[in-house]
Structures are given as C-alpha cells and as structure tokens.
N, C-alpha and C positions, 0 to 999 in steps of 0.2 A: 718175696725177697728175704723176708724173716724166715721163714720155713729154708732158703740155701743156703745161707750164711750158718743157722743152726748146725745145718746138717755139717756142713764146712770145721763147724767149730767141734762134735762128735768126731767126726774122724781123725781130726788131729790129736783132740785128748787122746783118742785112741792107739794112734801111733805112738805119742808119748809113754803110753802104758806096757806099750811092747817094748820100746828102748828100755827101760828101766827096768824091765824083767831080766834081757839079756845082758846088762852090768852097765849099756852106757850109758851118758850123762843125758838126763834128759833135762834140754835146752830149753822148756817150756814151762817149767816147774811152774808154779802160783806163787812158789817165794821167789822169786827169781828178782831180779832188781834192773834184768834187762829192759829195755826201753820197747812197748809195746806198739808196732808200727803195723799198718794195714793199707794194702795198694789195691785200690777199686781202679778197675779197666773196663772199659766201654765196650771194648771188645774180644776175642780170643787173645791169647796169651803167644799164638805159634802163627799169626798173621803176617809176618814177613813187612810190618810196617811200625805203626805206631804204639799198638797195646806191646808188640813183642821191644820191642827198643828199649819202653821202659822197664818192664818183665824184669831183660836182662842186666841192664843197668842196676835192678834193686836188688837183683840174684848178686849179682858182682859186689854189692853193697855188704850185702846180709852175707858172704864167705870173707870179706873183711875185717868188719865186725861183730863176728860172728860170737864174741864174749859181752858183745854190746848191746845187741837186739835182740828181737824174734818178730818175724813178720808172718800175717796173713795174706793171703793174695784171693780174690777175687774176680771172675770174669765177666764179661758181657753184662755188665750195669750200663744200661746204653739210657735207658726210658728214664726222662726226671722225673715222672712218678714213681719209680725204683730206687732212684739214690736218696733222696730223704730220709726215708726210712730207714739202709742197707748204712748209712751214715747216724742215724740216730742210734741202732743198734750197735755199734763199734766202741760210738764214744759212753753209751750205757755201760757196754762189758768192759770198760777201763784201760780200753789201748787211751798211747799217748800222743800218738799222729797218727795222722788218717790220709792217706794221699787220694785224690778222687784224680784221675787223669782225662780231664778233658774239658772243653769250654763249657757242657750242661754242665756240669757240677757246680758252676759257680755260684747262681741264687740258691742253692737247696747248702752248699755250706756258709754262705751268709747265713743263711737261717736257724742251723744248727750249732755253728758255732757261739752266736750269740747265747743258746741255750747251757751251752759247754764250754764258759770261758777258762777253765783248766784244760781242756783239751786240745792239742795242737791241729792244724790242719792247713794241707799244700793243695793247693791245685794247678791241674794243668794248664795254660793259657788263661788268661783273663785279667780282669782289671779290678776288683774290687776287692778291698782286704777290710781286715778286721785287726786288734791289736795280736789274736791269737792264730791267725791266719794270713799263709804269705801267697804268691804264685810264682811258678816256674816255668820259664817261658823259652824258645829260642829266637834269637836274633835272624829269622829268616832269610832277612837282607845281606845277609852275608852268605849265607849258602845259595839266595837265587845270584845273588852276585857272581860266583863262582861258577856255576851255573849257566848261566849268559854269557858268560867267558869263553866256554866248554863250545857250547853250540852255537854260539860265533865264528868260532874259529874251526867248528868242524862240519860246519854244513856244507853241502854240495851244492843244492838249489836256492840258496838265500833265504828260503823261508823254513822256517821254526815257529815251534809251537809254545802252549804250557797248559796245563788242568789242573783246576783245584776242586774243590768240595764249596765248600762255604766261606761266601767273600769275609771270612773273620780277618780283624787288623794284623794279626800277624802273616799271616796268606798274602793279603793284598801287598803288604812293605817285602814280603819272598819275591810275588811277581813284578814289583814294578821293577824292581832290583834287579831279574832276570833279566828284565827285557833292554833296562838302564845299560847295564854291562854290554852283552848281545849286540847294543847299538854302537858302543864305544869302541868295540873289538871289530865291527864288520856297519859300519856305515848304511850298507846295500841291503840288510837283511829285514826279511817283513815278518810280523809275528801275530799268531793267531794266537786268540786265549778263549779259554770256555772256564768256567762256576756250573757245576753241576746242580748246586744249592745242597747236598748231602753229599755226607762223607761215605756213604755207604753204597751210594748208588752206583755199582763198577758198571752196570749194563750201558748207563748212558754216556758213564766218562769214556768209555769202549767206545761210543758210536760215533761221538764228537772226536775221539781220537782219531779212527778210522777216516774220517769223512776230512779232515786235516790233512791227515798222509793220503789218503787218494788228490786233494788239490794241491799236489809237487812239495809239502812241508816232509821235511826227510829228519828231524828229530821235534822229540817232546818232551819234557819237563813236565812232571806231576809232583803236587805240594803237599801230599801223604794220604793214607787211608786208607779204604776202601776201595775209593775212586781211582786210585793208582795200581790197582790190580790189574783192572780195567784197560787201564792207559797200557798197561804192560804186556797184558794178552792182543791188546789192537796192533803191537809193535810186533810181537812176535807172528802172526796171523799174515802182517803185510810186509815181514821181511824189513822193518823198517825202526832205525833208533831212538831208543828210551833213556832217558833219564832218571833215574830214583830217588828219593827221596825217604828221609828216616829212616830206615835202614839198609843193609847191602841186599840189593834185590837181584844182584844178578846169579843167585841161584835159579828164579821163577822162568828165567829166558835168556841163558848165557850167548845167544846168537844177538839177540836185540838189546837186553843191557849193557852199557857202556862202560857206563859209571853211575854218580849220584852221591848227595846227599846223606851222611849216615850219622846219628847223634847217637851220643855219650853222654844218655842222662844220669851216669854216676858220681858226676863232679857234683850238681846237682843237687843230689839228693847228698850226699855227703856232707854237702855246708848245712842244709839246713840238719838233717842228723846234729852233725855238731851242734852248734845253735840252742836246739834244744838242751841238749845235753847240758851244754855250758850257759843255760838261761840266757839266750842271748838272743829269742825269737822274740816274745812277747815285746824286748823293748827296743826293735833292731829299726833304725829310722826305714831304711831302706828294705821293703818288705815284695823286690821280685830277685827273682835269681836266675842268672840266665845263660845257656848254655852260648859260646861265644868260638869263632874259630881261636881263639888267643887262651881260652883255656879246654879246648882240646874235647870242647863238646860239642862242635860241629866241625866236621871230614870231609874230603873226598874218596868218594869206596873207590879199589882199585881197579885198573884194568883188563885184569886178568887175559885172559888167551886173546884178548882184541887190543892186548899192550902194543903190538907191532903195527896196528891202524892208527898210532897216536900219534901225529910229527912230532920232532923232539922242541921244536919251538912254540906247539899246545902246550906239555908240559912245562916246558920253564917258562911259561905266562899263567899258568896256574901256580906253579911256587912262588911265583914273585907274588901273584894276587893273595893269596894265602901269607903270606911276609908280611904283605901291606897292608891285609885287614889287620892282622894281630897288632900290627904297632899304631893302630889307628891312622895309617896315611891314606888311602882308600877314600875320594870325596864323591860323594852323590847327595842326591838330593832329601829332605824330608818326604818321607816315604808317607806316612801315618794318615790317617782319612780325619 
C-alpha cells in the first residue's frame, strides 16, 4: 500500500511540475496554505454505487473550494491490513484530513488517530470517535422509507423484496424502514429480505435476487455496494424492477431501474471542511454528520423514460413523504439494534 500511495504521490508532484512549466498555477505548491484533504475508497471510483457517490461528492467539493483545498484520492483500500498503513502514511506526509470511506476503516482510524492527534480524520459509517475524528453517516431510514413507499404502491403481486451486504446498524434502520413504510402504504404486501454478509459479493446478491423474482416478488430494493450490482443484473436478466440505492443506477439497466436512492455526500463533507477550517472539529460536541432528506443528501433518482408507468398519486405520496421527512412529521418506530 506504501509502494501505491508513493507512486500516487510521484505522479501528482509530477503533474504539478508540468502545470508550472506551462505558466499555470500550480494548486499543489508545498507552500500552499490550502488544506491537505485525502479520500480512501474501498472500492473503484466509477462503481455506479457507493465509492463513485462519494468520488463525486468530493469532486464537487474540491471545484468549490478549489482556493481552499487540494485532495488526494485513492482506490480500492478495501483490506484492514491495507488501511492502517495507507492512513499512517497520509497523516506522516502532513495532509490535514483523511477521509477513510467505509465501516473497515473504523478501528485502524481509532488507532491512528490517537498516534496523530493534530491530524483530522472522517469516516464513513461507524460509531466510535475520538476528539480529532468524526463520522459521516446517512439516515438510511429515510431513504428505505421512501422506498417502501415506492414499492408499496407499485407492486403488481404484493410481494417485494430488499438486499443488503452486511447486517451494519445503518442497513438494518434502511430496511426495517423499507419494509415499515411498504406495510403502511399496502397492508397486503409480503417481503423478502436476504444479508449477503459482504458488500462485494454481487454473484450471491444475483442469486438471492433471482430466486426472489422467480417466487412472484416483482420488485427489490438493495442497500448499496457491490451487492447491488448483483440485484441489478438479476432485475434486468428477469425483466423484472430494481430499486437503487447510493447512486443513480439507472444507467446500468434503464428497462429494470425505476428509481432509487441517490446521496449527496457534498453537504457532508462541506461541514466538516468547514469545521476544520474554522477549528470547530476537535471541540464540536456533536461529532456525526449526516446526510438527511431535509438537507438534500438523500433523493429520489428520477424516472426517466419509465415516468409514464408512475400513477400520478405514486408521485404525490412520495412528495408528501419527502415534505414529511424534512420537517420531521414522518413517525416510525426505533429502528436501531
């Protein structure tokens, strides 16, 4: 991991060397007084789920602020015996946040952070902080809410599905959520659910998908990853609708994606940016941040050319839902395990 990150950090000096040949400014200087930021992803950056989400999210960030930062980005740190290191080397070279995005990352930035309390560091999902480290999390329960809504109200056969990766607390508060709503909207409707236990395993969330839509279930909801590739190739395969999740997937299968789930981790990252900037991490009581439909980091993706299979009283029960989560009227139950 030391040897990519290297190499990672060479060719950037390097590009920087060519900018400043050709007269422009080069954004990477050593004296620079920008704020040294690095996004570790677990996975590809062009995954059409959860590494690309936030990708773009920090892309979006970094053309912002783009007199305020400079980021590194890194791929596929999936292995905890990868991120320790790939994080110990970051906060060595003197970046001043470090984003790990995803639940591994959690004990290997406890660990590091404590080594590096000048050092900032976010993680994605999880629960344990430090004074110099926060997490960024989303309110899943609002988007399986939505969700539930959706495939409540548009199922043919009464039964609906969902897939996730790994029963993680916020997964399981997305599904019950899902299924909460789903029941609220359609009384009659029965629901299947499968935990792959990995987020990467598409072959089996495919099989359990499949084997779903073969027993009369005619849509399914997946809670991100990998696993929802899976869900999405099983949808398309059996003619049969998907739901997505984290970002707009209905590029991957414009006949089977409907809709879905799409976050906006630039609110996000934004605050805590700020935060730092303005010394207002290290002593911020409240130490998650969390993407919410009320500030516009959890969506409904659109529905493109399958707009005309939507009745118009789906739609205005998903804006009302959407209304009602933002202003907090929206009651369900404690989700939380």
């Amino acid at each position: 991991m030391k040897k990519k990150i290297l190499i990672l950090m060479i060719v950037v000096s390097l590009v920087s060397t060519i900018l400043m040949g050709c007269g422009q400014t080069n954004s990477l200087d050593s004296g620079s007084d920008k704020l040294k930021v690095a996004l570790l992803l677990p996975g590809k950056a062009d995954d059409v789920s959860f590494n690309q989400a936030m990708y773009e999210g920090m892309k979006r960030v970094e053309e912002a602020y783009k007199d305020k930062i400079e980021v590194t980005y890194v791929e596929e740190v999936y292995e905890v015996s990868d991120i320790e290191p790939a994080l110990r080397d970051f906060a060595s070279e003197g970046y001043d946040l470090v984003f790990g995005h995803g639940f591994q990352f959690m004990e290997p930035i406890i660990k590091v952070a404590e080594a590096f309390p000048d050092v900032h560091f976010a993680l994605g999902t999880g629960y344990k902080t430090l004074p110099n480290t926060c997490v960024y999390d989303i309110k899943l329960e609002e988007g399986g809410y939505l969700m539930g809504t959706l495939a409540g109200m548009m199922t043919n056969t009464n039964k609906i599905g969902v897939v996730g990766g790994a029963d993680a607390v916020e997964i399981y508060r997305g599904h019950e959520a899902y299924k909460f709503a789903a029941k609220k909207v359609n009384p009659d409707v029965e629901i299947q659910e499968l935990y792959t236990g990995d987020w990467r395993d598409a072959a089996k969330a495919k099989e359990g998908a499949i084997s779903m839509y073969d027993g009369g279930t005619d849509i399914i909801w997946h809670s991100g990853d990998g696993i929802g590739l899976g869900v999405v190739d099983a949808g398309k395969e059996k003619g049969k609708t998907v739901l997505g999740n984290v970002a707009d997937q209905n590029i991957l299968a414009p006949d089977a994606v409907l809709s879905g789930v799409v976050y906006n981790f630039s609110t996000v990252i934004e605050q805590i940016i700020d935060d730092v900037q303005n010394d207002n991490f290290t002593n911020r009581e409240e130490k998650f941040y969390w993407l919410t439909v009320a500030n516009e980091g959890i969506k409904v993706g659109d529905f493109y050319e399958q707009e005309d299979d939507v009745p118009q009283d789906v739609k205005d029960q998903l804006e009302k839902v959407k209304k009602d989560l933002a202003e907090g009227k929206v009651q369900m139950p404690h989700f939380d395990k």
